[in-house]
N, CA, C and O of each residue as an XYZ file, in Angstrom:
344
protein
N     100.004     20.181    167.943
C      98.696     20.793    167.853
C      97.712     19.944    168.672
O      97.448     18.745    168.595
N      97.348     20.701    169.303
C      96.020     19.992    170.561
C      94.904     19.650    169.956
O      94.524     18.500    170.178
N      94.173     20.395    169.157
C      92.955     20.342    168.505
C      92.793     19.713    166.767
O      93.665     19.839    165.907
N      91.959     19.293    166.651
C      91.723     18.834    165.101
C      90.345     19.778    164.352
O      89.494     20.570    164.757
N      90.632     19.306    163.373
C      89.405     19.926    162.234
C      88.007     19.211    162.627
O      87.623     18.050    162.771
N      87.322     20.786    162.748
C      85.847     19.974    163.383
C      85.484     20.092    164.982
O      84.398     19.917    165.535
N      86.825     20.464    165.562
C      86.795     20.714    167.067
C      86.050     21.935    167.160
O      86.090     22.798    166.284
N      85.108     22.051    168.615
C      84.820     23.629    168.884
C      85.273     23.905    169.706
O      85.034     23.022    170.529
N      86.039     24.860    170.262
C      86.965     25.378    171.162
C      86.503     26.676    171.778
O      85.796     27.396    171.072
N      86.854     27.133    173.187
C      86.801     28.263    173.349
C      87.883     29.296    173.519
O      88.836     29.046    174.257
N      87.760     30.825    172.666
C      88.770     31.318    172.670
C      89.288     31.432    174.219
O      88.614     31.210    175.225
N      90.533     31.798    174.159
C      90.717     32.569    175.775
C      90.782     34.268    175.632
O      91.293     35.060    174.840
N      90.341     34.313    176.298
C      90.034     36.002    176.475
C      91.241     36.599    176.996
O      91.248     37.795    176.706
N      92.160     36.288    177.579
C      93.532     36.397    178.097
C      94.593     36.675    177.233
O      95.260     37.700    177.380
N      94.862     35.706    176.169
C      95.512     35.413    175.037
C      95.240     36.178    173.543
O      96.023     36.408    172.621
N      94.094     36.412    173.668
C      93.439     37.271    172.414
C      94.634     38.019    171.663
O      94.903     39.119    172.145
N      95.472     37.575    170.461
C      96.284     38.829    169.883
C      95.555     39.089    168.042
O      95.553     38.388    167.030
N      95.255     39.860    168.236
C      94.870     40.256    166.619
C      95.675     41.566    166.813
O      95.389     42.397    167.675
N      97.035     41.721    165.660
C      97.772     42.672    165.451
C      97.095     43.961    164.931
O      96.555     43.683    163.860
N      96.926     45.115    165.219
C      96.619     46.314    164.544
C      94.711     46.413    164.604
O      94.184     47.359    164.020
N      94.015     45.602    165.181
C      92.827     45.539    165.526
C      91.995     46.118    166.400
O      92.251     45.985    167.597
N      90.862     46.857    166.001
C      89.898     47.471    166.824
C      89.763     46.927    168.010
O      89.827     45.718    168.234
N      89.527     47.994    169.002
C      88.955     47.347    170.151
C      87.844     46.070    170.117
O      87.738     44.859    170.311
N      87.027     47.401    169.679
C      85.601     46.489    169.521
C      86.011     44.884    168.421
O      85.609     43.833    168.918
N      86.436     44.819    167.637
C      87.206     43.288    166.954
C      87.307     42.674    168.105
O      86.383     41.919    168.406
N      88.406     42.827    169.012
C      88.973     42.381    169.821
C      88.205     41.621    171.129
O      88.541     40.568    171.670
N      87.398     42.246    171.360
C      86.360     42.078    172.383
C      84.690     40.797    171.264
O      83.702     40.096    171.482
N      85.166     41.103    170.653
C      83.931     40.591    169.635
C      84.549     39.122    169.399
O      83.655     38.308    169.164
N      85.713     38.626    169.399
C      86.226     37.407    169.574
C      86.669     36.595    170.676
O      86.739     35.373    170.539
N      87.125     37.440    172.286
C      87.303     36.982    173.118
C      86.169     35.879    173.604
O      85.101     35.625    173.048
N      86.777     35.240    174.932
C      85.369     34.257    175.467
C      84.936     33.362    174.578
O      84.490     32.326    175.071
N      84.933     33.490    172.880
C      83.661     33.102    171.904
C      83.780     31.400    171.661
O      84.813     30.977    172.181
N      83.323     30.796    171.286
C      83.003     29.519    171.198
C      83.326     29.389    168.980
O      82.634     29.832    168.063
N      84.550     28.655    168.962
C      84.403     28.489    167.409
C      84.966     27.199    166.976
O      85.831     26.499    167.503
N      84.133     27.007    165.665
C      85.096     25.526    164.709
C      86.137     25.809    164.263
O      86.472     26.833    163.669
N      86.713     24.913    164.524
C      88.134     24.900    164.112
C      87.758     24.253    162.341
O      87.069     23.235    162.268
N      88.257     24.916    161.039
C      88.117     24.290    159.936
C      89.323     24.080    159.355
O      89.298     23.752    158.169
N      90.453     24.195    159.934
C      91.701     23.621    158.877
C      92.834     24.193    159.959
O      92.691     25.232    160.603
N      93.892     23.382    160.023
C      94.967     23.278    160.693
C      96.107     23.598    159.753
O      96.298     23.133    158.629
N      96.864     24.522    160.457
C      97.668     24.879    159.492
C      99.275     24.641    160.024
O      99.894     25.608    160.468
N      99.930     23.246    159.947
C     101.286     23.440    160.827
C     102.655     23.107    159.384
O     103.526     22.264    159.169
N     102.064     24.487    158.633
C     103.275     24.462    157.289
C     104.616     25.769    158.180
O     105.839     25.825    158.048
N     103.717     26.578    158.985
C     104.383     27.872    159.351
C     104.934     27.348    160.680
O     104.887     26.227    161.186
N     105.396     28.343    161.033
C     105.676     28.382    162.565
C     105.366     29.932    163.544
O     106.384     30.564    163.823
N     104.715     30.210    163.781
C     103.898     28.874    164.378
C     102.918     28.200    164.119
O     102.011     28.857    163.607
N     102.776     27.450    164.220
C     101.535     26.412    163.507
C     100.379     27.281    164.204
O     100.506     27.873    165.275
N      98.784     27.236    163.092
C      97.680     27.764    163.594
C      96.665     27.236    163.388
O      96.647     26.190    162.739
N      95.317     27.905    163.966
C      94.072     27.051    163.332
C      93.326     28.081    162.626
O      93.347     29.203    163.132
N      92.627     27.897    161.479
C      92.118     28.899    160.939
C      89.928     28.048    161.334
O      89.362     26.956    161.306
N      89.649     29.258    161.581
C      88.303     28.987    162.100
C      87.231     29.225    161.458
O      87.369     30.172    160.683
N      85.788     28.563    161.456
C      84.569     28.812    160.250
C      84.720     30.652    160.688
O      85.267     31.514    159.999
N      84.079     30.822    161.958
C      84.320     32.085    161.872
C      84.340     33.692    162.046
O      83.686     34.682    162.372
N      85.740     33.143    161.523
C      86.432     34.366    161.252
C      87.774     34.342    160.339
O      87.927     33.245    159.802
N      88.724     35.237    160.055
C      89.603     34.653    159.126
C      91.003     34.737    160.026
O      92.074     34.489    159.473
N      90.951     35.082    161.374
C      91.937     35.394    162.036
C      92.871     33.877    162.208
O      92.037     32.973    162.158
N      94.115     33.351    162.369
C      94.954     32.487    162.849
C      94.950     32.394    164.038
O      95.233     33.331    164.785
N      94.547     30.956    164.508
C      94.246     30.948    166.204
C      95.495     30.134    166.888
O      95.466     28.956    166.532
N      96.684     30.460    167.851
C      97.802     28.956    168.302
C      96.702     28.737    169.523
O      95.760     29.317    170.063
N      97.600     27.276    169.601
C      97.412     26.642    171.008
C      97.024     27.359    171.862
O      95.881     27.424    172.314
N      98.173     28.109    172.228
C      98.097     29.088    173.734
C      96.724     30.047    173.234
O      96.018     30.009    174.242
N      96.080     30.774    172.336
C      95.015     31.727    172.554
C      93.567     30.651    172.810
O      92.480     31.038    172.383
N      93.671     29.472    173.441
C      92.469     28.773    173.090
C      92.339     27.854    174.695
O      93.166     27.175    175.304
N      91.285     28.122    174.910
C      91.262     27.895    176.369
C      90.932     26.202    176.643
O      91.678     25.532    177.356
N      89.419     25.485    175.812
C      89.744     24.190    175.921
C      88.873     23.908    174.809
O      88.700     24.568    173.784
N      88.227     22.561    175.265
C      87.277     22.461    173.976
C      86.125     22.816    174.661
O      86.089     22.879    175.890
N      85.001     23.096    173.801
C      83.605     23.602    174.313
C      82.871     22.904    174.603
O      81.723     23.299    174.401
N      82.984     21.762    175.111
C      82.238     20.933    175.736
C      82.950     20.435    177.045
O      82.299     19.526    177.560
N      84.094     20.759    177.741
C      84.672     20.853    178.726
C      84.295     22.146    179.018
O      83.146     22.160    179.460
N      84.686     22.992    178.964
C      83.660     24.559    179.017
C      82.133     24.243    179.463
O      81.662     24.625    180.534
N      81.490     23.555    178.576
C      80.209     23.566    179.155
C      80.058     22.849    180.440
O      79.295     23.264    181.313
N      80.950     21.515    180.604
C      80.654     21.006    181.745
C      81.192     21.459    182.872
O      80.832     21.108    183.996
N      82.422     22.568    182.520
C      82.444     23.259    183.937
C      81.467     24.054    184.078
O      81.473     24.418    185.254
N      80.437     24.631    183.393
C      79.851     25.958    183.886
C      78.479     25.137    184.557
O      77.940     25.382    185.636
N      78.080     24.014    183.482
C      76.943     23.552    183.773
C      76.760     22.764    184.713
O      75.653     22.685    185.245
N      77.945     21.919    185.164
C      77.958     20.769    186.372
C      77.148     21.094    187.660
O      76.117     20.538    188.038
N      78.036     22.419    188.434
C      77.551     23.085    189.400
C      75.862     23.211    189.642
O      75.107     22.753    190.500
N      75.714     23.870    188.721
C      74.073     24.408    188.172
C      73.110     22.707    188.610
O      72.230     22.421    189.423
N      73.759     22.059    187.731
C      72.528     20.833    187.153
C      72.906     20.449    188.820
O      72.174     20.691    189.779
N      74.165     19.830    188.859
C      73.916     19.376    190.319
C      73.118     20.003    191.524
O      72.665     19.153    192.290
N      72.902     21.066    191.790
C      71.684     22.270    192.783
C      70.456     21.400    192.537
O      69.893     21.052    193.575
N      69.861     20.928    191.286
C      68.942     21.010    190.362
C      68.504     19.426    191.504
O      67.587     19.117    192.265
N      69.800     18.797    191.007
C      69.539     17.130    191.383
C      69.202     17.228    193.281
O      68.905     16.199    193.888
N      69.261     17.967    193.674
C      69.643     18.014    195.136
C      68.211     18.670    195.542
O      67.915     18.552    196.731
N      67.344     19.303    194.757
C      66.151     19.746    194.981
C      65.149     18.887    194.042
O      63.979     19.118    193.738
N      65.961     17.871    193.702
C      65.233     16.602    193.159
C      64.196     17.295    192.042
O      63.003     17.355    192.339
N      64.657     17.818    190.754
C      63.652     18.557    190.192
C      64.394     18.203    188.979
O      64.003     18.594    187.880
């Protein structure tokens, strides 16, 4: 398990499986940014259960942590920023 209790992660939008679930569900969790609150590696496959929602999240549906996320989106940006000295 990559992540611990307390981590915020972002889902991957790629990976998204909720069995028997609305579109709109489906789309309402992709991309999203969540806490991880309890690790669960009794099953197999091991999961993370999240503040929320009640869905089981693995490894593979979870793209990184959300603060690597932020610094890819934001790096680019702030750096423009530094270069117009502002």
């Amino acid at each position: 398990m990559k992540y611990k209790v307390g981590d915020k992660v972002k889902l991957r939008k790629d990976r998204l499986f909720i069995p028997d679930a609305e579109e709109s569900i489906k789309k309402t969790n992709s991309n999203r940014i969540v806490t991880i609150k309890e690790v669960e590696n009794t099953h197999c496959p091991e999961y993370y259960l999240v503040k929320e929602n009640h869905f089981g999240w693995t490894d593979d549906m979870i793209e990184c942590l959300a603060e690597e996320y932020k610094e890819e989106i934001f790096e680019p940006i702030l750096s423009r920023f530094e270069l117009l000295d502002i």
